[in-house]
mmCIF file of the N, C-alpha and C atoms, coordinates in Angstrom:
data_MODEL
# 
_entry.id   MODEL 
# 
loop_
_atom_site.group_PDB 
_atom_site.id 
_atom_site.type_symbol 
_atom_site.label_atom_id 
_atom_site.label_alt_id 
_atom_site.label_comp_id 
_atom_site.label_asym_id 
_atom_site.label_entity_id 
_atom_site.label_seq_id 
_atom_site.pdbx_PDB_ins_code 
_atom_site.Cartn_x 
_atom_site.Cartn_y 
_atom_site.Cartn_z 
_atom_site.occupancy 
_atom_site.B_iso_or_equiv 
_atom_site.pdbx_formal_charge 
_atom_site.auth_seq_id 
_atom_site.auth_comp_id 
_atom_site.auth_asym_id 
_atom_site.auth_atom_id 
_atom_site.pdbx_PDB_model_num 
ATOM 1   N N  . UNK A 1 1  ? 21.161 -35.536 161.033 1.00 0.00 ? 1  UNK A N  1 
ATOM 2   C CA . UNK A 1 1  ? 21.876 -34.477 161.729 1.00 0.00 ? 1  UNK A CA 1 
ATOM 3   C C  . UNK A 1 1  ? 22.777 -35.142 162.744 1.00 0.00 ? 1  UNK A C  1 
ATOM 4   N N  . UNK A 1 2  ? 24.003 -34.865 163.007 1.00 0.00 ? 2  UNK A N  1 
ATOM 5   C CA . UNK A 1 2  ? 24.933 -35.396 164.008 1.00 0.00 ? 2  UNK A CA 1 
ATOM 6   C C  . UNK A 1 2  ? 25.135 -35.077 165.084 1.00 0.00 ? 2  UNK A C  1 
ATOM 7   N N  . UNK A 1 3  ? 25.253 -35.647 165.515 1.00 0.00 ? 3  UNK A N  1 
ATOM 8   C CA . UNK A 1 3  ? 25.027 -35.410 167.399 1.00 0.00 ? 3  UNK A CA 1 
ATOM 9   C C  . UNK A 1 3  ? 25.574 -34.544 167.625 1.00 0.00 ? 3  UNK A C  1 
ATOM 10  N N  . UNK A 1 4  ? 27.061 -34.026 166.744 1.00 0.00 ? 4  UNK A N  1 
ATOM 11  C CA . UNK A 1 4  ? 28.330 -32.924 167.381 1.00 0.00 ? 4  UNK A CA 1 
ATOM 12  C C  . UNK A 1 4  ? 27.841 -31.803 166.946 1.00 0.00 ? 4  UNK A C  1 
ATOM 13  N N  . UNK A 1 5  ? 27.017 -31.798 165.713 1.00 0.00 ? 5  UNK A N  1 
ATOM 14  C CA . UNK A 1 5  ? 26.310 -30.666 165.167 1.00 0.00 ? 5  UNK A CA 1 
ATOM 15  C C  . UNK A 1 5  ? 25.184 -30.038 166.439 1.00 0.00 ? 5  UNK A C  1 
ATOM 16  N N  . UNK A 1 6  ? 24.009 -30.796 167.073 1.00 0.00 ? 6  UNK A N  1 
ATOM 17  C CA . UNK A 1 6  ? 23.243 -30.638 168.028 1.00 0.00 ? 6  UNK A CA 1 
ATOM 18  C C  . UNK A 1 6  ? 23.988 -30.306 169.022 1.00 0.00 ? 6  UNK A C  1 
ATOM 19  N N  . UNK A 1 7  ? 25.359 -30.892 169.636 1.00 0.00 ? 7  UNK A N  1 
ATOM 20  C CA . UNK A 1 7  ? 25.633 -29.998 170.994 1.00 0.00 ? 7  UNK A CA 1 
ATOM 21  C C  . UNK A 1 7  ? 26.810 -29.064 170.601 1.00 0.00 ? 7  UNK A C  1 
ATOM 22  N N  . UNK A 1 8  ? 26.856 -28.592 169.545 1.00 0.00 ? 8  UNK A N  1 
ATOM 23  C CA . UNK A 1 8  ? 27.473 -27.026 169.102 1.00 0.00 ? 8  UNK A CA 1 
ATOM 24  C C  . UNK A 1 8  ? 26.217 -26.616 169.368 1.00 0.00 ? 8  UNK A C  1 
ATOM 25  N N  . UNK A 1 9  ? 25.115 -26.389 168.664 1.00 0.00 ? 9  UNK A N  1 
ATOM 26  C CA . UNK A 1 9  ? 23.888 -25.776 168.574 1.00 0.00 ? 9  UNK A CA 1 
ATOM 27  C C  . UNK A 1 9  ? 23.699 -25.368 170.451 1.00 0.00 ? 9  UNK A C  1 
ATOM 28  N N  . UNK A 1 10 ? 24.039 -26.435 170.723 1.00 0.00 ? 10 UNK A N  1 
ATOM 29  C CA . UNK A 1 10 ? 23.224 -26.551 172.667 1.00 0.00 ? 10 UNK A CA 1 
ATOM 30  C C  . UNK A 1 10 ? 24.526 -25.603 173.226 1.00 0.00 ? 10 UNK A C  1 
ATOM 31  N N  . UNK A 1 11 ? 25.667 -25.646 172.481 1.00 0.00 ? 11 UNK A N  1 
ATOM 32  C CA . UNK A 1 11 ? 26.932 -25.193 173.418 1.00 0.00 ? 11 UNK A CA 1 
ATOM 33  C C  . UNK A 1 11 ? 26.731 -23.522 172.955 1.00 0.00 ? 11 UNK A C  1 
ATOM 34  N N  . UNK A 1 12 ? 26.405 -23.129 172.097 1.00 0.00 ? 12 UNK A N  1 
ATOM 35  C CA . UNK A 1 12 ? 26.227 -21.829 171.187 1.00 0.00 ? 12 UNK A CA 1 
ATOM 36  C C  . UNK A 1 12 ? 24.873 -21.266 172.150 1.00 0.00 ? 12 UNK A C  1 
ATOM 37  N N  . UNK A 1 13 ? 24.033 -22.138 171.925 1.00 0.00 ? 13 UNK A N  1 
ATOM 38  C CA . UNK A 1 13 ? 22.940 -21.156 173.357 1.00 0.00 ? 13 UNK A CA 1 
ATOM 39  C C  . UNK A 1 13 ? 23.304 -21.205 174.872 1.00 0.00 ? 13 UNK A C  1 
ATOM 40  N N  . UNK A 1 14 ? 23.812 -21.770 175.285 1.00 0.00 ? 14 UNK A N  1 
ATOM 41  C CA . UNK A 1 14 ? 24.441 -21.604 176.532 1.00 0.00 ? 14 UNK A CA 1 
ATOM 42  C C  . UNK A 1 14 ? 25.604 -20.243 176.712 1.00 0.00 ? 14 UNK A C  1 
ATOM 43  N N  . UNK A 1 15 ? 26.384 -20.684 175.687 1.00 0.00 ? 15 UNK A N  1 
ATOM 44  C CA . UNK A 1 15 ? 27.647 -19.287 175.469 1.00 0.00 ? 15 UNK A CA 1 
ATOM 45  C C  . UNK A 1 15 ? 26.497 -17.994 175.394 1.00 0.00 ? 15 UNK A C  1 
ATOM 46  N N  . UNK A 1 16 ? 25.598 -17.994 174.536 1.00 0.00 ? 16 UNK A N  1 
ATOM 47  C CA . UNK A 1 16 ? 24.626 -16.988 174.269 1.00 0.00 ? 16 UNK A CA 1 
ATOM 48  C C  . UNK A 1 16 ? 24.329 -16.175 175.542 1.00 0.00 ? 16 UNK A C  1 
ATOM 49  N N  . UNK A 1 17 ? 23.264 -17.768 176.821 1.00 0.00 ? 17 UNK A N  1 
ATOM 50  C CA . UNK A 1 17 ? 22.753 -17.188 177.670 1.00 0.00 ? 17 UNK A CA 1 
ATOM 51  C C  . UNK A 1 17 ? 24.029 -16.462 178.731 1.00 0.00 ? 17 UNK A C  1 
ATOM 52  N N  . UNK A 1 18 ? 25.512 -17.028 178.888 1.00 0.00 ? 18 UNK A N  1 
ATOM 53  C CA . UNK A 1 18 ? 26.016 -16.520 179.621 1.00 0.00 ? 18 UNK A CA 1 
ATOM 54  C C  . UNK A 1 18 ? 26.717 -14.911 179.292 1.00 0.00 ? 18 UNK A C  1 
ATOM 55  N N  . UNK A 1 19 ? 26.872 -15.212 178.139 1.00 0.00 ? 19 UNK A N  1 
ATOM 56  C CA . UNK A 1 19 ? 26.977 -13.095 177.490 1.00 0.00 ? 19 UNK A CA 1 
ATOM 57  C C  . UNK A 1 19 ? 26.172 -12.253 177.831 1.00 0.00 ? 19 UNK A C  1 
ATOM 58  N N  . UNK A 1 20 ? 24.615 -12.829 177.684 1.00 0.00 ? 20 UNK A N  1 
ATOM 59  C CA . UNK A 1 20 ? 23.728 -12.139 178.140 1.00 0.00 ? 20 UNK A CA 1 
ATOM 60  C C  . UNK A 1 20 ? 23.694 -12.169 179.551 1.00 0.00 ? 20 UNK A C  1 
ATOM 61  N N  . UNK A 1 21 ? 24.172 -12.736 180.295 1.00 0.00 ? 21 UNK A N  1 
ATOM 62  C CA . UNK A 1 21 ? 24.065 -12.839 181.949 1.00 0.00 ? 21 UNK A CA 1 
ATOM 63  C C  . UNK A 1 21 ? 25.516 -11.933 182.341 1.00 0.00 ? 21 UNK A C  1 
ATOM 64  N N  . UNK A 1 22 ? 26.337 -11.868 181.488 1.00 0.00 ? 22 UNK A N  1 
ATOM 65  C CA . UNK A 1 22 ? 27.321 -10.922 181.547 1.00 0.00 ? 22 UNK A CA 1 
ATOM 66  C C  . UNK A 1 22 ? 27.381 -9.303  181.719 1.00 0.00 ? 22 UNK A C  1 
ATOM 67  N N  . UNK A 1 23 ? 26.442 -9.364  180.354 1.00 0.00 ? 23 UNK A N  1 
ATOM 68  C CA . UNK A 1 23 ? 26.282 -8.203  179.870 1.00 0.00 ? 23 UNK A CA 1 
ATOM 69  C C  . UNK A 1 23 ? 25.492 -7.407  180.768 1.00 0.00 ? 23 UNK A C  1 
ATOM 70  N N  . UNK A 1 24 ? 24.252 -8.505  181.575 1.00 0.00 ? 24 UNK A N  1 
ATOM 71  C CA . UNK A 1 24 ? 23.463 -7.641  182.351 1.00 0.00 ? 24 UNK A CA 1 
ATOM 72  C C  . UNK A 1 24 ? 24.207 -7.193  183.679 1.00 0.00 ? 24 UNK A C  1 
ATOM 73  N N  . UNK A 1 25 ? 25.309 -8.245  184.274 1.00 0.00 ? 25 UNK A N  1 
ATOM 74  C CA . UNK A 1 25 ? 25.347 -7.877  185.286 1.00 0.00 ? 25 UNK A CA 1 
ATOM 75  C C  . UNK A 1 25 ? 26.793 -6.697  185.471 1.00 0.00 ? 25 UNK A C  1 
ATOM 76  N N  . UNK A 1 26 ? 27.233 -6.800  184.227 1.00 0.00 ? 26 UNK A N  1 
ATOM 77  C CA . UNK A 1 26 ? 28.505 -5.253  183.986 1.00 0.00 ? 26 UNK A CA 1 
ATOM 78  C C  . UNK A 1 26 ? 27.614 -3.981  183.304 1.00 0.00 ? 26 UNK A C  1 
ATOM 79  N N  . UNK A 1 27 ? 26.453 -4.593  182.874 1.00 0.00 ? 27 UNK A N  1 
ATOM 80  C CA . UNK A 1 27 ? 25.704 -3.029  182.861 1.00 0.00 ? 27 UNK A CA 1 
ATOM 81  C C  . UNK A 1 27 ? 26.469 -2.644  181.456 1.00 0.00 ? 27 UNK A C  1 
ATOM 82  N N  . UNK A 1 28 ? 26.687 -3.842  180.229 1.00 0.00 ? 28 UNK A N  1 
ATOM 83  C CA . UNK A 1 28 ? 27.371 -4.039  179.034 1.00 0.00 ? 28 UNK A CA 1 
ATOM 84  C C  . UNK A 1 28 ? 26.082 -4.484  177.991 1.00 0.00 ? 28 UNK A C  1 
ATOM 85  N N  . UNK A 1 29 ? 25.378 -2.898  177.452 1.00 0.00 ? 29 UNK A N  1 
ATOM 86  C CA . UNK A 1 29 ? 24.119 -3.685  176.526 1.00 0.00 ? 29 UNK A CA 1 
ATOM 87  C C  . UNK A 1 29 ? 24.813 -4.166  175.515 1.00 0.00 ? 29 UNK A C  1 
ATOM 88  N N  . UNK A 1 30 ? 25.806 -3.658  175.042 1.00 0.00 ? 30 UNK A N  1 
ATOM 89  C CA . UNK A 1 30 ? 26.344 -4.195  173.947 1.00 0.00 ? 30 UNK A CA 1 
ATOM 90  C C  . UNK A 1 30 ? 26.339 -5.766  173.789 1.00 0.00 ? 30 UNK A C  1 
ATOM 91  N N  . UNK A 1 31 ? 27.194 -6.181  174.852 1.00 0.00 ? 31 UNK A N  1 
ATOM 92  C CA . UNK A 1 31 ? 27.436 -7.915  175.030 1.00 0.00 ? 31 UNK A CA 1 
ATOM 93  C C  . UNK A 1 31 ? 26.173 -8.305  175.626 1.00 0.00 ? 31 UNK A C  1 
ATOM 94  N N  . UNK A 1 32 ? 25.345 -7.692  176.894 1.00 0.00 ? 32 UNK A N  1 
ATOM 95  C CA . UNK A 1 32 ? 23.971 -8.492  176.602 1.00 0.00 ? 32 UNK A CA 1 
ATOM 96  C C  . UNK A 1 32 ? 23.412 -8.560  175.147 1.00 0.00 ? 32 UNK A C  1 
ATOM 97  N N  . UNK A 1 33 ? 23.512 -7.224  174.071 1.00 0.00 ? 33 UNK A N  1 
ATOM 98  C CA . UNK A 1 33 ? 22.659 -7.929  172.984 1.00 0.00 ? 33 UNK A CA 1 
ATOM 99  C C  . UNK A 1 33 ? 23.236 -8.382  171.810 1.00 0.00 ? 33 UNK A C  1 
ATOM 100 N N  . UNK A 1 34 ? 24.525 -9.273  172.541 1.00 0.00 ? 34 UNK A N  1 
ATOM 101 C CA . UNK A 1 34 ? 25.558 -10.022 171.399 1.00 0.00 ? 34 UNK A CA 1 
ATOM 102 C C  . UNK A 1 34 ? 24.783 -11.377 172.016 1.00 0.00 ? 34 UNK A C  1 
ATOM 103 N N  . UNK A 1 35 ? 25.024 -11.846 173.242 1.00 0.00 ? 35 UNK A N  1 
ATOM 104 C CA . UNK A 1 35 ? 24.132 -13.070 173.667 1.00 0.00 ? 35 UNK A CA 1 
ATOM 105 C C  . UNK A 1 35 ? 23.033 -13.307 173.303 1.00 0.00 ? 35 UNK A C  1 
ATOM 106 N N  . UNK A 1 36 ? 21.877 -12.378 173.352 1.00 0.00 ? 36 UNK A N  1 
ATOM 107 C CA . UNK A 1 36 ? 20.860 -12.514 172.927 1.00 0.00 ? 36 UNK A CA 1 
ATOM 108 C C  . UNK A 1 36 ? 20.952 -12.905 171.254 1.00 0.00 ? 36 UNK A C  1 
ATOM 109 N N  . UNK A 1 37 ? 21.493 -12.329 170.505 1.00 0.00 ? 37 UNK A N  1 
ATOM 110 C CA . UNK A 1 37 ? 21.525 -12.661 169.110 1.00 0.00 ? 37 UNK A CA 1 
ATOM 111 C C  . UNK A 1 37 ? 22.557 -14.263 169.152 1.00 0.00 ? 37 UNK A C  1 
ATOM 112 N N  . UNK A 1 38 ? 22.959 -14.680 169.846 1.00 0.00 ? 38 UNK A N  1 
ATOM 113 C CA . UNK A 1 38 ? 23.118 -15.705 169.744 1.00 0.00 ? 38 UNK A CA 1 
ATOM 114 C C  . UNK A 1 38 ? 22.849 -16.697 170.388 1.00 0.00 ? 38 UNK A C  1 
ATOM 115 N N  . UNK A 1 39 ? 21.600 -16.621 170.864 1.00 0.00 ? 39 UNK A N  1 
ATOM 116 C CA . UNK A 1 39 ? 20.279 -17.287 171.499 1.00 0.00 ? 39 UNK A CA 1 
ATOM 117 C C  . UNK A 1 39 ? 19.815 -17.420 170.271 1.00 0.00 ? 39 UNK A C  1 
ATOM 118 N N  . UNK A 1 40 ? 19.362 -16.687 169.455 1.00 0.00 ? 40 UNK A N  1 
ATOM 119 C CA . UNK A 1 40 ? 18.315 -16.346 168.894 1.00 0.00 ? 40 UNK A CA 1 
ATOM 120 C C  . UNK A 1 40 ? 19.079 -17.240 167.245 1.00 0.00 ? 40 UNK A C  1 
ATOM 121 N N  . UNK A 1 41 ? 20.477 -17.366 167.546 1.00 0.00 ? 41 UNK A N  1 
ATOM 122 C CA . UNK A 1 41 ? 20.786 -17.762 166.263 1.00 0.00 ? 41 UNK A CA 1 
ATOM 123 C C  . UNK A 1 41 ? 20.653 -19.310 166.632 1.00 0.00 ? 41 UNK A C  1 
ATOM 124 N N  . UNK A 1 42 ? 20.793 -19.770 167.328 1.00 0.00 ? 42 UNK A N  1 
ATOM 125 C CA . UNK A 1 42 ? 21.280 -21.346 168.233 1.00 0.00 ? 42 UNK A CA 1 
ATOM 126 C C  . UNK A 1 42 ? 19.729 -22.081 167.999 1.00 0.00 ? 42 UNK A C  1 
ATOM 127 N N  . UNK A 1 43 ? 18.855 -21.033 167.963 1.00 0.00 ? 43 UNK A N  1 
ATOM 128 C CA . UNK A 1 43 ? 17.268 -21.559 168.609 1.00 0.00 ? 43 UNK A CA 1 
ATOM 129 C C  . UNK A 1 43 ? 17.428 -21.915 167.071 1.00 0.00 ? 43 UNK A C  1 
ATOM 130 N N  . UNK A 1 44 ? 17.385 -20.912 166.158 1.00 0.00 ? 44 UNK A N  1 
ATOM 131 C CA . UNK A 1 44 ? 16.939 -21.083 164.505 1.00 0.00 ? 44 UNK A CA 1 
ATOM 132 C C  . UNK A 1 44 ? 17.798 -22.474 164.074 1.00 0.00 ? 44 UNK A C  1 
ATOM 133 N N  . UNK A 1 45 ? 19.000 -22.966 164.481 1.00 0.00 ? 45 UNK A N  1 
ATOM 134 C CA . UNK A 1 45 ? 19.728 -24.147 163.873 1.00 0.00 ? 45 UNK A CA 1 
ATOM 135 C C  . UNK A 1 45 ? 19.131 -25.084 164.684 1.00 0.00 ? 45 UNK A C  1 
ATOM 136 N N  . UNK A 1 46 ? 18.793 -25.151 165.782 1.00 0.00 ? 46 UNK A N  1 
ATOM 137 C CA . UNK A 1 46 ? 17.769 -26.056 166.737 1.00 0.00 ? 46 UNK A CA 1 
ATOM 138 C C  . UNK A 1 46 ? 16.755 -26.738 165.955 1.00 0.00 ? 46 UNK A C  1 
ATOM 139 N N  . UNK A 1 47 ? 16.215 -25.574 165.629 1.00 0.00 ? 47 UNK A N  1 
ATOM 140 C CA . UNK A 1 47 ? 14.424 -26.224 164.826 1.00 0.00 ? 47 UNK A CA 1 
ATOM 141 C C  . UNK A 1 47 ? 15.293 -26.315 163.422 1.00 0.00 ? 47 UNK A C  1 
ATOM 142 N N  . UNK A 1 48 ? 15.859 -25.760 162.721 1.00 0.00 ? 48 UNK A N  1 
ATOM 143 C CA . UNK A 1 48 ? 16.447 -26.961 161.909 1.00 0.00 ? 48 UNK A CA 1 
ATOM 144 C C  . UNK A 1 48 ? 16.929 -28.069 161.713 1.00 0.00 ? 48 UNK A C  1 
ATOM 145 N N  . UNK A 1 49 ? 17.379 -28.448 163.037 1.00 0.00 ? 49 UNK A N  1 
ATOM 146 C CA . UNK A 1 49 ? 17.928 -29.454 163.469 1.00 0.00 ? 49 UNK A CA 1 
ATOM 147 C C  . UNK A 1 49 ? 16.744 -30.620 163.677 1.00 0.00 ? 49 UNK A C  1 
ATOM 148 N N  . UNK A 1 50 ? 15.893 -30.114 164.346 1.00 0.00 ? 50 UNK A N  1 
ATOM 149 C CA . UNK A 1 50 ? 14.224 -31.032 164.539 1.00 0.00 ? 50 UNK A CA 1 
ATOM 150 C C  . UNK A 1 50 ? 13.752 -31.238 162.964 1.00 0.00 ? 50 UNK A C  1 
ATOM 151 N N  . UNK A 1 51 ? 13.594 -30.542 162.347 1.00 0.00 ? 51 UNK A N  1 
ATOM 152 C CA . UNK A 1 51 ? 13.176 -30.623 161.405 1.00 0.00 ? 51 UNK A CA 1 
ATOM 153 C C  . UNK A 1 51 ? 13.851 -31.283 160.330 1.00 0.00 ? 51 UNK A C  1 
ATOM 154 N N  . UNK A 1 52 ? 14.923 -31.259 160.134 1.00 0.00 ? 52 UNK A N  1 
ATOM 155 C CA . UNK A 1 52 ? 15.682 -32.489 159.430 1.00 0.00 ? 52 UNK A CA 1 
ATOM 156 C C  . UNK A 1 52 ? 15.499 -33.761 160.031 1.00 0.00 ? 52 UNK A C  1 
ATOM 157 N N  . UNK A 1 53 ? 15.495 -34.079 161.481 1.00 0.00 ? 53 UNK A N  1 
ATOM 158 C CA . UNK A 1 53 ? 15.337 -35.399 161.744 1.00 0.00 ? 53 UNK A CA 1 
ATOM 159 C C  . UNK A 1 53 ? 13.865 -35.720 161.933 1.00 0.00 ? 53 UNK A C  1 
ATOM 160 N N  . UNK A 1 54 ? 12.527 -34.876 161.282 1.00 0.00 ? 54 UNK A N  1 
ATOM 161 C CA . UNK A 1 54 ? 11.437 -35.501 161.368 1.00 0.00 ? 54 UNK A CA 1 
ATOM 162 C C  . UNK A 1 54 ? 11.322 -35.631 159.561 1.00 0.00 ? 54 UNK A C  1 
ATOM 163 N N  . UNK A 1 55 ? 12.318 -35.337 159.185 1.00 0.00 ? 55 UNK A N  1 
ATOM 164 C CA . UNK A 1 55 ? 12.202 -36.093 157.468 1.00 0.00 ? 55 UNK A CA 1 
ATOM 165 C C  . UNK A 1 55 ? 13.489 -37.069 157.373 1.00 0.00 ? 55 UNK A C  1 
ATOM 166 N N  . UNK A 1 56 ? 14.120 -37.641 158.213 1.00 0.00 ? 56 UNK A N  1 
ATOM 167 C CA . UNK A 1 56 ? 14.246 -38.403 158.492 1.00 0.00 ? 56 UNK A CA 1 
ATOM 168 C C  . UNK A 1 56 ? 13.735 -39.909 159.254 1.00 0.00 ? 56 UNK A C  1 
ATOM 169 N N  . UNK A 1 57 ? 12.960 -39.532 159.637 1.00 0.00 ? 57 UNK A N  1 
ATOM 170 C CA . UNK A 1 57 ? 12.370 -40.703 160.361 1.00 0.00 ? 57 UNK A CA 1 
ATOM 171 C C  . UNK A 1 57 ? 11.009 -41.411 159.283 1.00 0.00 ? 57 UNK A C  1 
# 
């Protein structure tokens, strides 16, 4: 797995948590639960990401 691949993954949950920090503080559920789903997508390529490099090693 490539490093640029892992900090998209890290840059995609960060963008996530700040939509959701958006969303809560304009009182916007919509865009809080656009962040959250892309928490939630970032985490799933994460542990794919672990998991390719422990069949790698």
């Amino acid at each position: 797995m490539g490093t640029d691949d892992k900090m998209d993954h890290k840059l995609e949950e960060f963008g996530g948590k700040a939509k959701e920090k958006v969303g809560q503080a304009t009182g916007d559920e919509e865009l809080e639960a656009q962040g959250d789903r892309d928490q939630t997508k970032s985490n799933i390529k994460q542990a794919g990401d672990k998991i390719k490099d422990a069949f790698r090693k």
